[in-house]
C-alpha positions as CSV (number, residue, x, y, z in Angstrom):
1,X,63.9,173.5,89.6
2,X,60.6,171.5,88.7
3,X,63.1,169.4,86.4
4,X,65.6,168.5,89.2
5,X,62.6,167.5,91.9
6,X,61.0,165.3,89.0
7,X,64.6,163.6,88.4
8,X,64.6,163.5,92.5
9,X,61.4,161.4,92.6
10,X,62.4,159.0,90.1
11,X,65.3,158.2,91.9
12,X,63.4,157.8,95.4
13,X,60.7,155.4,94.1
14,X,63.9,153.3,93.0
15,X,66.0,153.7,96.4
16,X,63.9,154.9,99.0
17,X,67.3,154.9,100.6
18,X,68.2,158.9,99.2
19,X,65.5,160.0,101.6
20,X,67.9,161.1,104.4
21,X,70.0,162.9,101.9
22,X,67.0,164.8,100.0
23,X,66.0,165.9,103.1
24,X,69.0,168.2,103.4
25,X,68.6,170.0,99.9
26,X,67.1,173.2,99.8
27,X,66.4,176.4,97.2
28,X,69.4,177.8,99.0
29,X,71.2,175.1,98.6
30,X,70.9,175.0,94.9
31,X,73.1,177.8,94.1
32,X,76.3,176.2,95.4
33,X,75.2,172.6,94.9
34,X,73.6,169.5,94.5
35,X,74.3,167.8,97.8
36,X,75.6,169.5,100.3
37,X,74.5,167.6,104.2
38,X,76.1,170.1,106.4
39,X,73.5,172.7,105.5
40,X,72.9,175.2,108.2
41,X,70.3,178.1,106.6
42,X,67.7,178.9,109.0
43,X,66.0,181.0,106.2
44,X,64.8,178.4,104.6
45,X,61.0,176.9,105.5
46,X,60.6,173.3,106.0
47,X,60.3,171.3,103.0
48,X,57.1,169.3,102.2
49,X,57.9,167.0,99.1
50,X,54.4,165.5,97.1
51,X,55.8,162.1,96.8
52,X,56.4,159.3,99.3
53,X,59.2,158.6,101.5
54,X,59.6,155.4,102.9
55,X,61.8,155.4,106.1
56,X,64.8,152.7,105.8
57,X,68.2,152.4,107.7
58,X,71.1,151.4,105.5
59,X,71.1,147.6,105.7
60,X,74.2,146.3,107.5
61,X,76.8,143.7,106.2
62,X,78.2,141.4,107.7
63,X,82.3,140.6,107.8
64,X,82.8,137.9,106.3
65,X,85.4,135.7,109.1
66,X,87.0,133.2,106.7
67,X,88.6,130.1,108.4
68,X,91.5,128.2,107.1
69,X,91.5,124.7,108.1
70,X,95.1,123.1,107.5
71,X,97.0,120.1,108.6
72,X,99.1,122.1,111.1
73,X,101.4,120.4,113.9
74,X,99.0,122.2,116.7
75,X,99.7,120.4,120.2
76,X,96.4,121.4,121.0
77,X,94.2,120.3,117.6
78,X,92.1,117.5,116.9
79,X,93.0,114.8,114.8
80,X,92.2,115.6,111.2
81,X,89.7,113.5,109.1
82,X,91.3,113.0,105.7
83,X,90.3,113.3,102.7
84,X,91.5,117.1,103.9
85,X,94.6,117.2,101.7
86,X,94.6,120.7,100.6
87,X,93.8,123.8,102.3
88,X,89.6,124.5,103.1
89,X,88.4,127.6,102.8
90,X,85.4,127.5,105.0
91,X,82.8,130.2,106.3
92,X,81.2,130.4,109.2
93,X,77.2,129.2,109.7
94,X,74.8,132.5,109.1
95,X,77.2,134.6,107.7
96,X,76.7,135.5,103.9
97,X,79.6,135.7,101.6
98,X,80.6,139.9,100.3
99,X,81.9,139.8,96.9
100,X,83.6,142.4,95.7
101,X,82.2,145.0,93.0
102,X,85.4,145.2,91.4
103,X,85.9,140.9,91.1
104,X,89.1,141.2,93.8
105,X,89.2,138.6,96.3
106,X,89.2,139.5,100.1
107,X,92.9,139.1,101.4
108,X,93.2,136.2,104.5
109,X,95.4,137.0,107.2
110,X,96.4,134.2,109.5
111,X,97.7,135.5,112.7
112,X,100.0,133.4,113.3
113,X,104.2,132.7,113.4
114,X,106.7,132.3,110.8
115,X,107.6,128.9,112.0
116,X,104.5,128.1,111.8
117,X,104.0,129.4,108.1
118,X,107.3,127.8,106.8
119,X,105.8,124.1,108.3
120,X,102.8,124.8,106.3
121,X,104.8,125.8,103.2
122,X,107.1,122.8,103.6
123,X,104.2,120.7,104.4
124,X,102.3,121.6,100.8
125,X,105.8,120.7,99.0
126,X,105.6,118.0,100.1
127,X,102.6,116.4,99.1
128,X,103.5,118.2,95.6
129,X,106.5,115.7,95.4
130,X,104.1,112.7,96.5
131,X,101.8,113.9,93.8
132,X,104.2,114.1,91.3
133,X,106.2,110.7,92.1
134,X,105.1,107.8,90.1
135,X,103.2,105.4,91.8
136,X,104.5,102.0,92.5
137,X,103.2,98.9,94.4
138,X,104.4,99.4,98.5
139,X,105.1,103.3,98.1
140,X,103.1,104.4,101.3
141,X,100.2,106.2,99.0
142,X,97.3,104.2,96.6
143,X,100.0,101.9,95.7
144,X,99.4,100.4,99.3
145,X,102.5,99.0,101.5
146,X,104.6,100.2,104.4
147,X,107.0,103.5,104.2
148,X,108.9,104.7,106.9
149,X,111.1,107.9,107.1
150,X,113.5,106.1,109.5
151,X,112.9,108.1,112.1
152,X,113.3,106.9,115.7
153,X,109.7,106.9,116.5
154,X,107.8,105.7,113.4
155,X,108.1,102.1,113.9
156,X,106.3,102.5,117.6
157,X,103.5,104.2,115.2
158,X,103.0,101.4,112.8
159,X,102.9,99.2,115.9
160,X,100.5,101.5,117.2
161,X,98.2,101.8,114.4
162,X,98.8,97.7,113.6
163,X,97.1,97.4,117.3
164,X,94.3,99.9,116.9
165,X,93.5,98.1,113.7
166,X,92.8,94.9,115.3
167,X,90.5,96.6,117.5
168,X,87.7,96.8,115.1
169,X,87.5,92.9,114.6
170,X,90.0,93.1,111.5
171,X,87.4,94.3,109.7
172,X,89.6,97.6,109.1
173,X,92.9,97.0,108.0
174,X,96.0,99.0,106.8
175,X,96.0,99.3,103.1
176,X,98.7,101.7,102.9
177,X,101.2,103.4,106.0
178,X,103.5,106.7,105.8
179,X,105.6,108.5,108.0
180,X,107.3,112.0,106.9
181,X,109.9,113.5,109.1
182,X,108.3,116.5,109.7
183,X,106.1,114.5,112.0
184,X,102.8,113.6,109.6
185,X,101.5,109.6,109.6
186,X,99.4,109.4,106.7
187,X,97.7,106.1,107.3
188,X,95.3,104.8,104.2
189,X,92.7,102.0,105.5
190,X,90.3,99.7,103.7
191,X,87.1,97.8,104.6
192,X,87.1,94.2,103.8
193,X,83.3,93.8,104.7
194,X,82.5,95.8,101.6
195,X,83.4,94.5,98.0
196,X,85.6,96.8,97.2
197,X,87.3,98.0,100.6
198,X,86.0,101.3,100.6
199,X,85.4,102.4,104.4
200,X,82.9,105.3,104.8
201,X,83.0,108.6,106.5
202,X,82.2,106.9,110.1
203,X,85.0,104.6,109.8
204,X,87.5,106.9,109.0
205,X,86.6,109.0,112.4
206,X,86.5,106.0,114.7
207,X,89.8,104.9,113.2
208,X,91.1,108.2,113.5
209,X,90.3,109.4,116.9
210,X,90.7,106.0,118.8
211,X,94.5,106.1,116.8
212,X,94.9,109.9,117.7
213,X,94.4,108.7,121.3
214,X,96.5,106.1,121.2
215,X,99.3,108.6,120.4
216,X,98.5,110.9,122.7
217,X,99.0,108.4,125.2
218,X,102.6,107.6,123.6
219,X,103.3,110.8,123.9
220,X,103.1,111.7,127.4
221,X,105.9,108.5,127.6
222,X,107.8,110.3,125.4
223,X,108.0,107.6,122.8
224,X,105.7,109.3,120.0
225,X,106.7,113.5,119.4
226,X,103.8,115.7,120.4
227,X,103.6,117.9,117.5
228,X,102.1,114.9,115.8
229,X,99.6,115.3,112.7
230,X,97.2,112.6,111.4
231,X,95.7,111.9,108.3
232,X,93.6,109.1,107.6
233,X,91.6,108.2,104.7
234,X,90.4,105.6,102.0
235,X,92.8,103.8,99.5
236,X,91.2,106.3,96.6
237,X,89.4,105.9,93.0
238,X,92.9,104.5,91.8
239,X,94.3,102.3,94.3
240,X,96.4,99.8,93.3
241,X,95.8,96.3,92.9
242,X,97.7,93.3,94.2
243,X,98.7,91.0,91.6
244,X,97.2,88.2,92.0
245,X,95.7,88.4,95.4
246,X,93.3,90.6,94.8
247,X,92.6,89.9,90.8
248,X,89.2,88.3,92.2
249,X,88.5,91.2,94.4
250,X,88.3,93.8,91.1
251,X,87.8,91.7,88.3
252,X,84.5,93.4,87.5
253,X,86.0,96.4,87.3
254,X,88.2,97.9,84.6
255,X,92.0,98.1,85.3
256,X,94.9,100.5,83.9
257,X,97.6,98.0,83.4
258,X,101.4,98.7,82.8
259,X,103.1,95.5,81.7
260,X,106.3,94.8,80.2
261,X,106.7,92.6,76.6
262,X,109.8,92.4,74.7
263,X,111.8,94.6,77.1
264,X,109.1,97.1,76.0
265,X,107.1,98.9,78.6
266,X,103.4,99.3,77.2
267,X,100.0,99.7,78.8
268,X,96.4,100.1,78.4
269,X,92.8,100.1,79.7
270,X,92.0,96.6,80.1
271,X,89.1,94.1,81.7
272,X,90.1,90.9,83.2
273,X,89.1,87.9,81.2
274,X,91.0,85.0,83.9
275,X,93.8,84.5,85.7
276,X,95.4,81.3,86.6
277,X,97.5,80.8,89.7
278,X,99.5,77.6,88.4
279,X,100.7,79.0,85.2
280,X,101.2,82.9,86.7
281,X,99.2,84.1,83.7
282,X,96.5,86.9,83.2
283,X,94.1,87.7,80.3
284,X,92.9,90.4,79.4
285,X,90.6,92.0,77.1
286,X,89.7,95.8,76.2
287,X,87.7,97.3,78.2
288,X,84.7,99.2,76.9
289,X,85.8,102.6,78.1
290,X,86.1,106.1,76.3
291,X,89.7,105.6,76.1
292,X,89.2,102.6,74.0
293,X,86.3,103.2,72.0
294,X,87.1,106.6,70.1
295,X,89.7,104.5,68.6
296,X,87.1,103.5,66.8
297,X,85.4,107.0,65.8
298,X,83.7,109.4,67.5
299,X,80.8,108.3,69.1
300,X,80.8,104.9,68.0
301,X,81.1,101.6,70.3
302,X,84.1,98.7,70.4
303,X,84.5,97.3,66.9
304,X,84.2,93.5,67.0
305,X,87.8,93.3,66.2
306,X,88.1,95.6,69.5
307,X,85.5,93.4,71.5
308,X,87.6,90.0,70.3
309,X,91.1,91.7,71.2
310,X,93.2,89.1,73.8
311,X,96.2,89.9,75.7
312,X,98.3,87.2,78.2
313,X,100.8,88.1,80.5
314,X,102.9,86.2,83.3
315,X,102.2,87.9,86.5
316,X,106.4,89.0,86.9
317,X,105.9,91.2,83.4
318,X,102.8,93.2,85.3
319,X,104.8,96.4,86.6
320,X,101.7,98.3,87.5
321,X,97.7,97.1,88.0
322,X,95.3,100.0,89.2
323,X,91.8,101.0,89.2
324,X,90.8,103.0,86.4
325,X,88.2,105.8,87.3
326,X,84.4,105.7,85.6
327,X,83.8,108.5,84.5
């Protein structure tokens, strides 16, 4: 008996929290077992224990309410800020994630309608293909251009986004414009204030919700579907360059080039020595990136036979100028 109260204190000085159920043990008790809360022996006198209790309720924890934001066809949703590509798992302000002891995640469930799961599903493949495709000068995406479905409404958005653009003094223009016919614009603007075109965070809202009203006004004239989804965002890391228009733009930066010599497609990681606009030519030099350099060991920098390297090309032979990310 002395053994089993001794083992009882230790465990209360760790977790005052086995006060309620020490309370209910008694000598009686004992004989049957260890734990046993429904005790109702009137025999037995009132316990007094020598060490301390400390009074706690069980803490509570709260649900955890995930929320799935998705670009949905919702009548009745705001127009969504891109870069939102793929699905956000998002929790709400002041409540604390609950992991699970045994390292399973918590299961979502969406209460919502199988059409409305199968747009989602067909949405997501979707943007797998677009993903996978190659990309290519004019295709819609980072390679910049205009792509339309060919459905009977998507030329009355390209007007419409065309005119929205113009409202912001030209300073935002359409780099890139795509319509799906599942009823998504995917609409890809640059800055041409800044250097590089990037427009920040602000300008992709404004753009976004003065086009999103702009359709909603189409809409109730029956020229633009209501089930409408919008995504707007930047040209990306990778965005493609205009040969030669924008050579100047980029020139500081380093360029994956795909070119074409001998009937031979090659390419590489190149800087841009000079252009000329007479002749159609480009030259280009390596350009002091990983890619390049652990061609010359591990670790080491350019060789000077490396730093001295020269390629021309005509402008026709270039079949695919990019950014190429610094990492």
């Amino acid at each position: 008996m002395v053994l089993l109260l001794l083992s009882f204190s230790v465990v209360s000085l760790f977790d005052p929290l086995m006060e309620s159920t020490l309370k209910r043990f008694c000598s009686s008790c004992f004989k049957t077992t260890l734990y046993f809360p429904n005790c109702s022996s009137t025999s037995c006198p009132p316990h007094n224990f020598s060490f301390p209790f400390y009074p706690r309720k069980f803490p509570s924890f709260p649900v955890r309410r995930p929320l799935l934001i998705v670009q949905a066809k919702k009548k009745s949703l705001n127009p969504q800020q891109v870069p939102f590509k793929d699905e956000e798992l998002k929790f709400e302000e002041g409540e604390e994630e609950e992991e699970d002891e045994d390292g399973f995640e918590s299961e979502l469930i969406m209460d919502e309608d199988d059409e409305f799961d199968s747009d989602l599903e067909f949405e997501e493949e979707e943007e797998e293909e677009e993903e996978e495709a190659e990309l290519h000068v004019g295709d819609g995406g980072s390679g910049g251009g205009i792509s339309l479905a060919g459905t009977s409404w998507d030329k009355e958005a390209l007007a419409i986004a065309e005119e929205v653009s113009m409202s912001f003094g030209g300073d935002l223009k359409i780099f890139a414009f795509k319509t799906s016919k599942n009823s998504i614009i995917r609409v890809r603007i640059e800055k041409l204030s800044t250097k590089y075109g990037s427009p920040s965070m602000s300008d992709i809202e404004a753009f976004s919700t003065s086009y999103q009203a702009r359709l909603d006004e189409a809409s109730r004239f029956g020229t633009i579907p209501e089930d409408i989804t919008l995504e707007v965002s930047s040209p990306g890391i990778e965005r493609v360059i205009r040969v030669p228009e924008e050579l100047d733009r980029f020139k500081e930066k380093p360029m994956y080039v795909k070119y074409i010599s001998s009937d031979t497609v090659n390419d590489g990681v190149f800087k841009l020595i000079s252009f000329d606009l007479e002749s159609g030519t480009c030259t280009w030099g390596l350009a002091d990136m990983k890619v390049n350099r652990q061609k010359s060991g591990k670790g080491r920098p350019l060789s000077k036979k490396q730093k001295e390297w020269r390629l021309q090309t005509p402008f026709e032979s270039l079949h695919l100028v990019r950014l190429y990310p610094q990492f």
